[in-house]
C-alpha positions in Angstrom: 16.4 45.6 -7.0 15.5 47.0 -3.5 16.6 45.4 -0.3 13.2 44.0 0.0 13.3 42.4 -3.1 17.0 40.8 -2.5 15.7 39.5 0.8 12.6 37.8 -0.9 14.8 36.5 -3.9 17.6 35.6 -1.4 14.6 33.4 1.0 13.2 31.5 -1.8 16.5 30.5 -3.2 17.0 28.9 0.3 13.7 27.1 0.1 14.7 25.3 -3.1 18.0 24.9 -1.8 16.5 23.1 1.2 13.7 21.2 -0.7 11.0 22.7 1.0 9.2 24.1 -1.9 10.2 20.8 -3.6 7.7 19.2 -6.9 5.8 16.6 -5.8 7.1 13.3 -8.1 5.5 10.5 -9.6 7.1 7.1 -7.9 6.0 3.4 -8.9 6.3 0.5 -7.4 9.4 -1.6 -8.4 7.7 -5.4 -9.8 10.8 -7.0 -8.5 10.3 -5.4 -4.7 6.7 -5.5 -3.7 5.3 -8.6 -1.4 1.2 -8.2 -0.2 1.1 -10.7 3.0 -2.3 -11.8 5.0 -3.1 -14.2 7.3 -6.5 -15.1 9.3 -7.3 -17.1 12.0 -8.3 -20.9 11.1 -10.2 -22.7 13.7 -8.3 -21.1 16.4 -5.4 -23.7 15.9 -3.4 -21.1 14.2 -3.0 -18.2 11.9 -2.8 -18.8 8.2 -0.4 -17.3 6.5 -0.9 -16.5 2.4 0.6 -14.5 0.0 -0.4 -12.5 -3.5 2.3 -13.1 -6.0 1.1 -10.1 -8.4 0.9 -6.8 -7.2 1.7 -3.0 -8.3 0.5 0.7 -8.3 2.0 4.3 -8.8 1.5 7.1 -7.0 2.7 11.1 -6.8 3.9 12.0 -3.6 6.6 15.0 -2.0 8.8 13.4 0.2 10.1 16.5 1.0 6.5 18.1 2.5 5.7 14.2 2.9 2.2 15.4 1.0 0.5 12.7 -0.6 -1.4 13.8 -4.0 -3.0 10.1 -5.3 -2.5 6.7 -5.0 -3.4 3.2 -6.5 -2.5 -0.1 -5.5 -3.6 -3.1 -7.3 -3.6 -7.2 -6.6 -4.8 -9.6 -8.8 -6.8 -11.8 -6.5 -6.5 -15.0 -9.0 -2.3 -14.7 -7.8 -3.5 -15.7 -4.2 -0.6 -18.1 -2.8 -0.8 -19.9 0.6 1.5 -23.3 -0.2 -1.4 -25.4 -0.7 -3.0 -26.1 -4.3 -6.3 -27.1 -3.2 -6.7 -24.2 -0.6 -5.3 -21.7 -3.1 -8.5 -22.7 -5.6 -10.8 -22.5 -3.1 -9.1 -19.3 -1.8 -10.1 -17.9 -5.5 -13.5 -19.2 -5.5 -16.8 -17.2 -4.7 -16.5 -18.5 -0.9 -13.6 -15.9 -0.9 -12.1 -14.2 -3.8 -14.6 -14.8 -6.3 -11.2 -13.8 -8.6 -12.9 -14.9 -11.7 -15.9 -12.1 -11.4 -13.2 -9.6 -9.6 -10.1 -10.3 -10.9 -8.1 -7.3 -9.0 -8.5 -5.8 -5.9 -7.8 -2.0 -5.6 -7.0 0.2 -3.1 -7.0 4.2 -4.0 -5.3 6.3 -1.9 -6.6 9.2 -0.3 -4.3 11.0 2.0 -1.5 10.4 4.1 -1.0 11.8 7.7 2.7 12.1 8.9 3.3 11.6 12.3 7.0 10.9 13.7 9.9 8.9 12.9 9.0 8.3 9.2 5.7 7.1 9.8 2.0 7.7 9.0 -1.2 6.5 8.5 -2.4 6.3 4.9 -6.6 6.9 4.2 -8.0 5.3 1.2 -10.7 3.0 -0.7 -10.5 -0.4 -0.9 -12.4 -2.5 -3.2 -13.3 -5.9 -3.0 -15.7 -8.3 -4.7 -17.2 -4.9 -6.2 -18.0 -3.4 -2.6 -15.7 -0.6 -1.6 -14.9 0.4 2.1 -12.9 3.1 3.6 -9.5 1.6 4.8 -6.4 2.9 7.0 -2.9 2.1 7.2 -0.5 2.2 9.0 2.7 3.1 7.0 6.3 3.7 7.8 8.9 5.2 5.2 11.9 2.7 5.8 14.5 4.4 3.5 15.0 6.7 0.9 18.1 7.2 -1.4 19.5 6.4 -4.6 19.7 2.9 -5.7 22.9 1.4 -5.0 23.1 -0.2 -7.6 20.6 -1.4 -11.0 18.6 1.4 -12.0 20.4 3.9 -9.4 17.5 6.0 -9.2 15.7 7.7 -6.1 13.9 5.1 -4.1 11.5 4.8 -1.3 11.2 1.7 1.2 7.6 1.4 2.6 5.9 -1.1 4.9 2.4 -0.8 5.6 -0.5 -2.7 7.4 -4.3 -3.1 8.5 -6.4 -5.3 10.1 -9.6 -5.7 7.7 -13.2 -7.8 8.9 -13.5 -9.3 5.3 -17.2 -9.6 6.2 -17.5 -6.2 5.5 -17.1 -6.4 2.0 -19.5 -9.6 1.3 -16.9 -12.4 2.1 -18.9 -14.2 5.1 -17.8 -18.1 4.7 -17.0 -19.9 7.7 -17.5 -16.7 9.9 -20.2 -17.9 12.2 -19.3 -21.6 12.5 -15.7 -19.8 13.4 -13.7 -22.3 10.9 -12.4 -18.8 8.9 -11.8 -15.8 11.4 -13.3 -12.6 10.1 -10.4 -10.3 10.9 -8.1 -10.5 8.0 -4.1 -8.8 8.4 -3.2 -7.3 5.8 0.9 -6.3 5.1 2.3 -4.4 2.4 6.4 -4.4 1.3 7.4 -2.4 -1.4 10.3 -0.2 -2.8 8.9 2.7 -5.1 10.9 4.6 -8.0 11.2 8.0 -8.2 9.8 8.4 -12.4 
């Protein structure tokens, strides 16, 4: 080998060495560590808070470029959970949810834009009693590490939120009497394994 060659060889052993021409991995979203959070105004009074207790998605991403390949994200609406039995159905009926003729609500990931201090904002589709609307997030990358302990594998720590006007998607109950406020918050929790 040439100098020039050595050099080259030399350079790109360095890359890898620092992760910077690191594979992009596939990473899923641990069951036991994922909570989706909303909450909406109700008659002014006060700002309802609910919760989905089923929710998961996969997705490939390069933590070391921070480069976002695909995403999906998916609740099933009829796992709606705000403390209150007789809300929660009507939560699930076609006022809202409609959960039995849209059981999940998706949202696909489109690309992510790093900014500073482990944050982001994260484009994609969501879709929602069949209509499906361009969405963004705000995301920050709390941790990532190896499990200290159970499956000891590489894990990410993500939070994520939006502010959504459900009207957009079809789901117009109570919004001009003002009983149910339009804008809907949306928060995402969630630990993802490295596959």
């Amino acid at each position: 080998m040439n100098k020039r060659t050595d050099f080259l060889f030399l350079g790109a052993a360095l890359l890898v060495a620092q992760g910077l021409l690191a594979e992009p991995a596939n990473w899923e979203v641990d069951s036991e560590h994922v909570s989706v959070a909303f909450d909406v105004d109700h008659i002014g009074y006060q700002r309802q808070i609910g919760m989905f207790a089923e929710a998961g998605g996969s997705f490939r991403y390069d933590p070391e470029t921070s480069e976002l390949f695909e995403g999906r994200f998916t609740v099933q609406a009829e796992s709606v959970f705000t403390a209150h039995e007789r809300r929660d159905e009507h939560i699930r009926n076609d006022d809202f949810l409609d959960a039995a003729a849209h059981p999940e609500i998706v949202f696909v990931a489109r690309q992510f834009t790093p900014a500073e201090d482990n944050a982001g904002s994260l484009t994609g589709d969501l879709t929602l009693l069949g209509t499906t609307r361009e969405v963004v997030l705000e995301v920050r990358i709390n941790k990532r590490g190896r499990y200290p302990f159970g499956h000891g594998k590489e894990t990410l720590g993500i939070s994520a939120s939006t502010t959504i006007q459900r009207s957009d998607w079809g789901m117009d109950y109570a919004v001009s009497n003002g009983l149910v406020g339009d804008d809907v918050a949306l928060r995402f929790e969630f630990e993802a394994i490295r596959q």
